[in-house]
Structure formats: C-alpha cells, structure tokens
Backbone as CSV, one residue per row, in Angstrom:
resi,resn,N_x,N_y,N_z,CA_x,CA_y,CA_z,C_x,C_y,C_z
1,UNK,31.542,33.646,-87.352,30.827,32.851,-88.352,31.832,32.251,-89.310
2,UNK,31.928,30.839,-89.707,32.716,30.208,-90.676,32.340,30.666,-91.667
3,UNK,33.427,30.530,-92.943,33.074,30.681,-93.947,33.368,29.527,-94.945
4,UNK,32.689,28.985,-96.268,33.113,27.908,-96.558,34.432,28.095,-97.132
5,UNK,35.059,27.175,-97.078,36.714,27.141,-97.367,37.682,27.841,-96.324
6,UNK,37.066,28.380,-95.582,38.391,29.208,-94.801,38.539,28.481,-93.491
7,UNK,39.788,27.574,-93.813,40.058,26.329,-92.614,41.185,26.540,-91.484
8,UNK,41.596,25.862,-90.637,42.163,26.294,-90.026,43.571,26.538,-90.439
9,UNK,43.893,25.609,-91.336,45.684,25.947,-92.307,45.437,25.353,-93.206
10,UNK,45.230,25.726,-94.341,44.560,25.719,-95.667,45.476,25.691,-96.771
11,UNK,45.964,24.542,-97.196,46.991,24.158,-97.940,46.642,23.860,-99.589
12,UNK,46.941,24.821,-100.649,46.049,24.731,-101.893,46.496,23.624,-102.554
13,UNK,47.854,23.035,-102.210,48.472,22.317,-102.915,48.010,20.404,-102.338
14,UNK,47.233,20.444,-101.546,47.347,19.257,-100.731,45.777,19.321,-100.531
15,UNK,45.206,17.888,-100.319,44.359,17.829,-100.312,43.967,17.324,-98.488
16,UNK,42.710,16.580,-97.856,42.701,16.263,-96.500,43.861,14.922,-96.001
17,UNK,44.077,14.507,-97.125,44.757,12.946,-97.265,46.356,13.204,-97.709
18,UNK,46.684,14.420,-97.889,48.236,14.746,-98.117,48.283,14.617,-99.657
19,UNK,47.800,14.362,-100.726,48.024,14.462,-102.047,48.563,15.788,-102.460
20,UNK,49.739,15.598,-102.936,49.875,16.736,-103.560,49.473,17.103,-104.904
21,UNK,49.586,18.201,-105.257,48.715,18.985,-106.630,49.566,19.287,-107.397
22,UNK,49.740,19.537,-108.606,50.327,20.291,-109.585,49.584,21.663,-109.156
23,UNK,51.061,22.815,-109.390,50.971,24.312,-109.381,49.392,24.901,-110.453
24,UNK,50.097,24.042,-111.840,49.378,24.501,-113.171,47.468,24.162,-112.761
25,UNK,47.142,23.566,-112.002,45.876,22.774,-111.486,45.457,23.459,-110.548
26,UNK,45.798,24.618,-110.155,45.228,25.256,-108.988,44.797,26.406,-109.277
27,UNK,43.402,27.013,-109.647,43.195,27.898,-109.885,42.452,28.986,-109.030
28,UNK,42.630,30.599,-108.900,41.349,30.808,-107.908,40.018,31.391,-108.286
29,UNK,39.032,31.005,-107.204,37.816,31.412,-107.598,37.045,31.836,-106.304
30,UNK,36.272,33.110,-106.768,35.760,33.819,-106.123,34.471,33.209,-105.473
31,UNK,33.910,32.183,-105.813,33.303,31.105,-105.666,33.377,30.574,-104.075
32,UNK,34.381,30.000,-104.296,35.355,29.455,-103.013,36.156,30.176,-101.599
33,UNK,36.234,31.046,-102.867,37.322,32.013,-101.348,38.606,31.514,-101.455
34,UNK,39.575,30.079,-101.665,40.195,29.457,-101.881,40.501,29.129,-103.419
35,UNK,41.712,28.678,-103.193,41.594,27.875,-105.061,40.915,26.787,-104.944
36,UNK,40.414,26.722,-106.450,39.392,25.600,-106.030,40.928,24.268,-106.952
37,UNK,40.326,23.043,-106.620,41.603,22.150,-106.483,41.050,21.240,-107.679
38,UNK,41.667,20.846,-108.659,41.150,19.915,-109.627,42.361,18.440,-110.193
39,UNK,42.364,17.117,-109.716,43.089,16.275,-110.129,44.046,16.441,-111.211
40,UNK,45.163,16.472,-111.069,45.979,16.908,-112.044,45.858,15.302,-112.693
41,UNK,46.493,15.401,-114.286,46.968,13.520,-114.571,48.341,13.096,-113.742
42,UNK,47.831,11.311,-113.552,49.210,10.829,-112.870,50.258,11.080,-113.318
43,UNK,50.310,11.486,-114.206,52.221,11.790,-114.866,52.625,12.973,-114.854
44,UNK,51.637,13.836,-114.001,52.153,15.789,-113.836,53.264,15.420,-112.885
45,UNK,54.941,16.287,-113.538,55.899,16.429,-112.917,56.238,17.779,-112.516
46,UNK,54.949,18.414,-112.377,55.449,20.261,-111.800,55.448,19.876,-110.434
47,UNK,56.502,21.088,-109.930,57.107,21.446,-108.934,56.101,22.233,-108.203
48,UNK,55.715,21.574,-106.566,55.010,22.342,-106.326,55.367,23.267,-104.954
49,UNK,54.429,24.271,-105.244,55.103,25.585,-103.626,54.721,24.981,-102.881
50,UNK,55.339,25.466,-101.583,55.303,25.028,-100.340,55.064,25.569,-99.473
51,UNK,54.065,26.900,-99.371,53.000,27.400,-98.833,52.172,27.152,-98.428
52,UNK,51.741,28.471,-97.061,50.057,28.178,-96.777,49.416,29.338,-96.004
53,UNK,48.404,29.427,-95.676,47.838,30.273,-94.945,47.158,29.849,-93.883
54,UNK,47.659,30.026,-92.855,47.319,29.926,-91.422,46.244,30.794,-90.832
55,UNK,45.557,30.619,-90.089,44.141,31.278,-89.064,45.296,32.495,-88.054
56,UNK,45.023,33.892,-88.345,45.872,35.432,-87.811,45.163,34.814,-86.226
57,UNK,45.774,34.670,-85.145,45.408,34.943,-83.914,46.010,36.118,-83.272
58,UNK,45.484,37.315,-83.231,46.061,38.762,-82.624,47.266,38.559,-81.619
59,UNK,48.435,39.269,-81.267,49.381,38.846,-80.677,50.629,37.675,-80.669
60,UNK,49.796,37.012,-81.691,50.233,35.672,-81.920,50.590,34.949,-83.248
61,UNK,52.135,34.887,-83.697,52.923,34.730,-84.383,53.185,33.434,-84.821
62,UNK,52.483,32.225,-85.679,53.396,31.620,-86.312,55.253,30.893,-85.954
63,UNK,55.707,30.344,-85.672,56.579,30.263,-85.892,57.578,29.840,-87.138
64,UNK,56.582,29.478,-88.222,56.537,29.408,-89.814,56.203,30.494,-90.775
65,UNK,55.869,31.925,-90.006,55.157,33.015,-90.373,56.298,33.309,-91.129
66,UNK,56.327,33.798,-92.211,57.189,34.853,-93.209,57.522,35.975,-92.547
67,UNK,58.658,36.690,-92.442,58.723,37.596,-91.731,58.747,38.555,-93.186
68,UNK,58.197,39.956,-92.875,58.201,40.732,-93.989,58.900,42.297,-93.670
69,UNK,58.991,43.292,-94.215,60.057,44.274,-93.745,59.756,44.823,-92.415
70,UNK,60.810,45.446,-91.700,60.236,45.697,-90.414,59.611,44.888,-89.623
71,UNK,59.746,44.149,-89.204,59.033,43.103,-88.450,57.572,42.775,-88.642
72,UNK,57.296,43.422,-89.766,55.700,42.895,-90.537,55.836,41.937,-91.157
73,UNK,54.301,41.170,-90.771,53.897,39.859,-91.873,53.055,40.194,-92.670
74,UNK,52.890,39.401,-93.626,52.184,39.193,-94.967,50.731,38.910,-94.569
75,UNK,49.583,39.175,-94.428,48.807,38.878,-94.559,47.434,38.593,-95.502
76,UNK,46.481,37.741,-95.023,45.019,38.105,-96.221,43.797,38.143,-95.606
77,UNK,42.858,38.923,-96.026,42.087,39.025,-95.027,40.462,39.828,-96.352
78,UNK,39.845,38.266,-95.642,38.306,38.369,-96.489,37.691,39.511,-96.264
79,UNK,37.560,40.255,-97.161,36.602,41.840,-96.974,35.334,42.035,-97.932
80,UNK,34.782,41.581,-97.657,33.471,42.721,-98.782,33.582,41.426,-100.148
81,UNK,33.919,40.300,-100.000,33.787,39.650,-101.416,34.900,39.546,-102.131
82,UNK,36.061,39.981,-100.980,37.392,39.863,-101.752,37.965,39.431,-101.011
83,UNK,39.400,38.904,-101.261,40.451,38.390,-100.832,41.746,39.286,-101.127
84,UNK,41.678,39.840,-99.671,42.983,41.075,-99.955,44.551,40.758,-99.540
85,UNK,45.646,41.040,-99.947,46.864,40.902,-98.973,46.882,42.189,-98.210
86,UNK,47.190,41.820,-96.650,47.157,42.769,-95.627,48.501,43.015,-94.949
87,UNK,48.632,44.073,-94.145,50.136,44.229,-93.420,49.328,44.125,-92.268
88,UNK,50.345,42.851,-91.778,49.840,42.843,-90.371,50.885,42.948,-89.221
89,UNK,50.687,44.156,-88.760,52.258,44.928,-87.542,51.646,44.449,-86.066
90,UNK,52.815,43.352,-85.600,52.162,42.849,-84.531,52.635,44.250,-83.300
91,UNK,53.524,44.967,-83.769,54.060,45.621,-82.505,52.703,47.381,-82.402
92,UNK,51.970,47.320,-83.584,50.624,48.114,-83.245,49.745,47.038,-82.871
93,UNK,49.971,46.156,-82.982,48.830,45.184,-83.151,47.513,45.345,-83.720
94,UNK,47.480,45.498,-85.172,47.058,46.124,-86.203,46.516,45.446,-87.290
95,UNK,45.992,45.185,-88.256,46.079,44.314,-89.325,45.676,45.664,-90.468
96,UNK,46.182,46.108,-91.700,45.409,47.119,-92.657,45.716,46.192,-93.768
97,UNK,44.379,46.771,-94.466,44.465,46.359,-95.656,43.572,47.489,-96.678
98,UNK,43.469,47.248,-98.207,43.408,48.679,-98.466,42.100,48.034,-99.518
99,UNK,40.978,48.905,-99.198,40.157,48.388,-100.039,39.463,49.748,-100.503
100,UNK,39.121,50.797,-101.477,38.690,51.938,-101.373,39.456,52.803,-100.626
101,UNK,40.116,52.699,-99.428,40.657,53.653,-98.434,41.351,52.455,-97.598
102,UNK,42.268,53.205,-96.512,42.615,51.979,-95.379,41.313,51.300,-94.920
103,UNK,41.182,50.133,-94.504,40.936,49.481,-93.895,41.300,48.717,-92.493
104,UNK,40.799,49.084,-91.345,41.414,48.204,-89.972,40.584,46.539,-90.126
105,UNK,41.301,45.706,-90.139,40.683,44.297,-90.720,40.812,44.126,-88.800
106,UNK,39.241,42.861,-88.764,39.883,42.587,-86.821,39.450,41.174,-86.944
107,UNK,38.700,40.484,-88.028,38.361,39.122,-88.248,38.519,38.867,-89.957
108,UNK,38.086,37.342,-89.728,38.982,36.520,-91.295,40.328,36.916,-91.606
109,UNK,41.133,36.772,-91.082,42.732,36.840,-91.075,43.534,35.742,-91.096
110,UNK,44.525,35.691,-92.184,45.057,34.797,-92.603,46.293,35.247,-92.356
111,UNK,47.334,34.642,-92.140,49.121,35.369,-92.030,49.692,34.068,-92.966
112,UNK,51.070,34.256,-93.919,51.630,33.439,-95.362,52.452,33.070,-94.063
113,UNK,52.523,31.716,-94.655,53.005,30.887,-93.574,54.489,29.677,-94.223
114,UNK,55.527,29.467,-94.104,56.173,28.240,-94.915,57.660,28.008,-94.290
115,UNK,57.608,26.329,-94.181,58.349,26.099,-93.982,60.154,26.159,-93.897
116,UNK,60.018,26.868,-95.320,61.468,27.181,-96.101,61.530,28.284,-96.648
117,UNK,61.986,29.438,-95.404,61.447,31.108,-96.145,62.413,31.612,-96.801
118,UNK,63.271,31.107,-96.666,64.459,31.001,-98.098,64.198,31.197,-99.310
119,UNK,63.208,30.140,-99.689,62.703,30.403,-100.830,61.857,31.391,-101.596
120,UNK,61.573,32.731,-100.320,60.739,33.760,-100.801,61.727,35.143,-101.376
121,UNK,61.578,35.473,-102.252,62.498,36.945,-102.375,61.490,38.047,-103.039
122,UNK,61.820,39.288,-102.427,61.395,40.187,-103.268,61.881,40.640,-104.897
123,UNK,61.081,41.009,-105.726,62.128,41.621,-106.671,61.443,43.393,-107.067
124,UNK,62.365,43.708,-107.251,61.718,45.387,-107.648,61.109,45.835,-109.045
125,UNK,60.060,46.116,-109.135,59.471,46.375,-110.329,59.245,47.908,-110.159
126,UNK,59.084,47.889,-111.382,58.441,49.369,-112.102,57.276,49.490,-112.719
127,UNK,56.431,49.843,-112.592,54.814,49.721,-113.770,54.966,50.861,-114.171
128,UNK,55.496,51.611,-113.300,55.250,53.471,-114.819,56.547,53.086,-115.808
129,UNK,57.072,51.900,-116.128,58.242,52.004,-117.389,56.928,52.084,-118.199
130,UNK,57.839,51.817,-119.748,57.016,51.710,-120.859,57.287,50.296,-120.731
131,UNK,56.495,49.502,-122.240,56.408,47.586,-122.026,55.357,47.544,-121.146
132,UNK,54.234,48.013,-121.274,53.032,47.602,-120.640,53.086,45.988,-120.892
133,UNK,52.981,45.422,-121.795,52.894,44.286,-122.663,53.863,43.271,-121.886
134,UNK,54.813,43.469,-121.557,56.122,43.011,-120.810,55.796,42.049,-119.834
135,UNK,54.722,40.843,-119.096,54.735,40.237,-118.035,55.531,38.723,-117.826
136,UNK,57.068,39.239,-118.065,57.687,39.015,-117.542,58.006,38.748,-115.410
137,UNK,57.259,39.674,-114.884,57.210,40.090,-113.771,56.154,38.730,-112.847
138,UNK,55.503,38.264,-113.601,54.651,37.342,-113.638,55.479,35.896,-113.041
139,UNK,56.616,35.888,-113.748,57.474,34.773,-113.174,57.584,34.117,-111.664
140,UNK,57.273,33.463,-111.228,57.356,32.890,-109.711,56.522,33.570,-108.913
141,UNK,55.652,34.820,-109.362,54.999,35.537,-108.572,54.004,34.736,-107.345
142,UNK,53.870,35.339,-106.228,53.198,34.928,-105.713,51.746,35.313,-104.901
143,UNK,50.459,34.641,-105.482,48.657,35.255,-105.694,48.690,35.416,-104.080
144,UNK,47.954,36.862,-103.745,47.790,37.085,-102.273,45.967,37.368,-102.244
145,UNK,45.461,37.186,-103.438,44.003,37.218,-103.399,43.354,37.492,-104.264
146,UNK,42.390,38.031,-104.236,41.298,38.976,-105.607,40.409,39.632,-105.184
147,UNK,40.030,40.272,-105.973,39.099,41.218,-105.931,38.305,41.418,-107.425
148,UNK,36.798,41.501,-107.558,36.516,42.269,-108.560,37.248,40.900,-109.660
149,UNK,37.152,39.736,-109.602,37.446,38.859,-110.724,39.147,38.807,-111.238
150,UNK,39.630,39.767,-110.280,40.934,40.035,-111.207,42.461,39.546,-109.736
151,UNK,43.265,38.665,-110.234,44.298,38.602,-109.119,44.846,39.625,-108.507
152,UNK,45.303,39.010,-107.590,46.189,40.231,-106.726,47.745,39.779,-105.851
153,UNK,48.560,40.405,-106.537,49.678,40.088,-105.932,49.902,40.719,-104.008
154,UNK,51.164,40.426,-104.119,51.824,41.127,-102.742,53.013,42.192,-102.607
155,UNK,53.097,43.154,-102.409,54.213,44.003,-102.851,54.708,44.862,-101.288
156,UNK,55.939,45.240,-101.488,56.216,45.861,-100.145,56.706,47.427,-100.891
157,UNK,56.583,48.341,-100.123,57.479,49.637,-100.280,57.317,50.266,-98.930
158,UNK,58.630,51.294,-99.143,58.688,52.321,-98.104,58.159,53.697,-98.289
159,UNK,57.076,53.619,-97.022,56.204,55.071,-97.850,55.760,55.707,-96.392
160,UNK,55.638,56.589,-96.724,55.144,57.711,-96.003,56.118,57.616,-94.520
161,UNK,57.178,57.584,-94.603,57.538,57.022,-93.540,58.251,55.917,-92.653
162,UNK,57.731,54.799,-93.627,57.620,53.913,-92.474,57.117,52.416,-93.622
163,UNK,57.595,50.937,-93.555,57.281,50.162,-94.454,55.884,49.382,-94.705
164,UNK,55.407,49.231,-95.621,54.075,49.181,-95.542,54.250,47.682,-96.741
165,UNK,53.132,46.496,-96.263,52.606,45.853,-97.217,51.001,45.551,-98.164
166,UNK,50.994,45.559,-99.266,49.795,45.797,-100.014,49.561,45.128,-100.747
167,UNK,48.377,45.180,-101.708,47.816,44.393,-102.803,48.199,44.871,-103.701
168,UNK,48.815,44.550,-104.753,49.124,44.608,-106.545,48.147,44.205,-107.235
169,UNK,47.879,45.355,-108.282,46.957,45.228,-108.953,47.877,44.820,-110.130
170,UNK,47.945,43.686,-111.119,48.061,43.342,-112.150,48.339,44.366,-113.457
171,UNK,49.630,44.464,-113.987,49.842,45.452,-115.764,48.085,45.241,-116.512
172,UNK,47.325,44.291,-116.357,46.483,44.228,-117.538,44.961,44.561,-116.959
173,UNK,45.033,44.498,-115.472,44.218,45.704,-114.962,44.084,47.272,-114.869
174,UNK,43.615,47.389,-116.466,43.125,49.007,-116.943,43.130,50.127,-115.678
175,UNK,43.614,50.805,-115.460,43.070,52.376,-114.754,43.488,52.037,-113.529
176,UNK,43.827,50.387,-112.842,44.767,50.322,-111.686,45.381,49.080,-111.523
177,UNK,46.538,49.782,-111.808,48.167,48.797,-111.837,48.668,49.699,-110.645
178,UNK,49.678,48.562,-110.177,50.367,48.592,-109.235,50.334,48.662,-107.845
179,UNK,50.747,49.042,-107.264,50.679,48.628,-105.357,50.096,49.957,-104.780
180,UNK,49.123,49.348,-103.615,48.278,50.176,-103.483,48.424,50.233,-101.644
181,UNK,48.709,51.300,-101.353,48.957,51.732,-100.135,47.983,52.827,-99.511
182,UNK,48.361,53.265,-98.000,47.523,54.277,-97.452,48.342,55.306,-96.973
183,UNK,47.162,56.255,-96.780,47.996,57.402,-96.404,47.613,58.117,-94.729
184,UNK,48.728,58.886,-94.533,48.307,58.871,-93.050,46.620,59.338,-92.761
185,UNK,45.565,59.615,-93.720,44.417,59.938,-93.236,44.127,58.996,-93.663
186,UNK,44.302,57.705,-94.100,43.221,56.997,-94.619,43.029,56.325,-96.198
187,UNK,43.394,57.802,-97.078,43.010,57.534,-98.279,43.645,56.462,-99.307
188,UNK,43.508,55.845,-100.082,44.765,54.937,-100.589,45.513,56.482,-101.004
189,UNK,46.366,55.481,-101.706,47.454,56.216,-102.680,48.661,54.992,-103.406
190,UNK,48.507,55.359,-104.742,49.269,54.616,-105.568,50.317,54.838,-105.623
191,UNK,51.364,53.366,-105.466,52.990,53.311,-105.628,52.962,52.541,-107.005
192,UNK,54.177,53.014,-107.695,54.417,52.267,-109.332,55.880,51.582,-109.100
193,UNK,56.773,52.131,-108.101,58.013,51.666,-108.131,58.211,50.912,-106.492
194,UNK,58.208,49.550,-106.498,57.600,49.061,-105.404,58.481,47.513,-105.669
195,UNK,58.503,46.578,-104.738,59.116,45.100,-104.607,58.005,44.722,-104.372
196,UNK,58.170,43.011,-105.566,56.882,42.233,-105.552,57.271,41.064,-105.031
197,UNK,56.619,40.355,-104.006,57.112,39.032,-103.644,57.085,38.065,-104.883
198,UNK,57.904,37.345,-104.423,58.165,35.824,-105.286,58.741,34.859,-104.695
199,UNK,58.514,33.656,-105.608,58.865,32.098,-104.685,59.294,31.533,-105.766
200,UNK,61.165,31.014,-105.106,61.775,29.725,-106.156,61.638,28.654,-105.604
201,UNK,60.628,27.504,-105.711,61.047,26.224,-105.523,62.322,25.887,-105.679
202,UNK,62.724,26.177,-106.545,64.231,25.218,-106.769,65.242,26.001,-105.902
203,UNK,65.156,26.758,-105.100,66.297,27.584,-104.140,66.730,26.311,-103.288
C-alpha cells in the first residue's frame, strides 16, 4: 500500500521540476511523512544538502548508498506513525529499528543515499556530560525522522558486540536523550556516549 509522500527517491531539497530549496525552508511534519517544502524568497543564498532517500529493495544496494560501520547502511523506516532511522545489515539481511523494543522492519524502507559521501562524518558526543543547555551538537546534524512530534537524529556505536545504528533522541527531549539501541533479547537499551552523523556541504 502507498503512502502519501513516500516516493520512489524523494529529494526534500528539490522539487518534480529540479528547483532547488533553501535548507532553512524545509521543515518536518508528521502530517506528511516527508518535509513538507515551502518557496523560499528569490534571493535565499543557503547552501543546500545533497541528500536523499531511496525505496530499501532487500538484497539490494544503492550504488549511492552511504556506507555505515561494518558494512551497514543508514536506514528509515515508517512504523506506527513515526519515522525511524534503522540499521540495515545486508549480510543478515535484516533491517532493525528500535521502537519500544527491537523491531524487525520488512516494508516502508528507505536507505540515505548521496552522491558525495565525503561529505558525511561522524562526530562523538556525550549526553551524560553536564551542559544540558549546550546544543552545540546540533551543528550540521543530520534529521533521520520523528517520532511523538519530536526529531530524531542518526547515531552509530559499538555495543553488545558488534556495530549497531539508531535513532537519537534530542538533549531537550526530557526522560530520553540519546541513542537508542537493542539488546540481544530484544529490549532497547540506552547509549549516552555514542557518534552522531553529520553533513559539511562545504567539504
């Protein structure tokens, strides 16, 4: 079953006609499923990313796909009214994502897709420092979905084992900050000291 907005390579920055968008003009909404897209003025000179999200076909890789640690990609994947970032391990051929507990995702799958993966880096954060207040971290970050009204980043760590990618919950989301992983039964379990993706245009 389609869903509205979820196209076959779904470009937030560009419209059907190739227009590009200002960054600052793209906002998301739970509404949409997508950011919803609003005319910037003719004289906006922001720099815009050069991202996208592509349709997950099981087995089947992108050749623009982001590669992420361990031979995992980045994924997102519509669950329950949200928009989650997922690890998707083609060599289980697998997709998880963590919503309440693991999740096995097997439809609405999206894999981060871009031309110039150069321009993606991790950086390592901390949320158990003190400087709650501090979103600094915010810089170049890059939105892997929402949930519950509130963004959600992308973060990688090494846990239980073995490298895992997840959803970031936001410093100013009360009672759950930080990257949210699973455990070998299932249950989540919270990481505070974790790498958050980010994107320099200007690289």
């Amino acid at each position: 079953m389609s869903t509205p907005g979820y196209s076959e390579t779904y470009k937030p920055n560009s419209d059907t006609n190739g227009t590009r968008y200002c960054k600052y003009h793209v906002e998301y909404s739970e509404d949409l499923v997508y950011p919803r897209i609003d005319r910037p003025p003719q004289n906006c000179k922001a720099i815009i990313p050069d991202y996208y999200w592509r349709n997950y076909i099981p087995n089947h890789i992108p050749d623009d796909a982001l590669e992420g640690p361990d031979g995992k990609y980045i994924g997102q994947a519509l669950f329950r009214e949200s928009l989650l970032p997922a690890c998707i391990d083609p060599c289980l051929n697998r997709v998880i994502a963590v919503r309440a507990r693991r999740r096995f995702i097997t439809d609405n799958i999206k894999i981060l897709c871009a031309p110039y993966s150069h321009k993606f880096y991790w950086e390592d954060v901390d949320f158990s420092c003190k400087g709650g207040s501090d979103y600094s971290y915010l810089n170049n970050i890059v939105k892997g979905g929402f949930e519950d009204g509130c963004n959600l980043y992308i973060g990688k760590a090494y846990h239980k084992g073995e490298w895992k990618i997840g959803k970031v919950y936001p410093k100013e989301k009360r009672g759950l900050i930080g990257l949210r992983l699973w455990k070998d039964g299932g249950e989540r379990d919270g990481v505070f000291a974790f790498s958050i993706l980010k994107y320099d245009p200007l690289k």
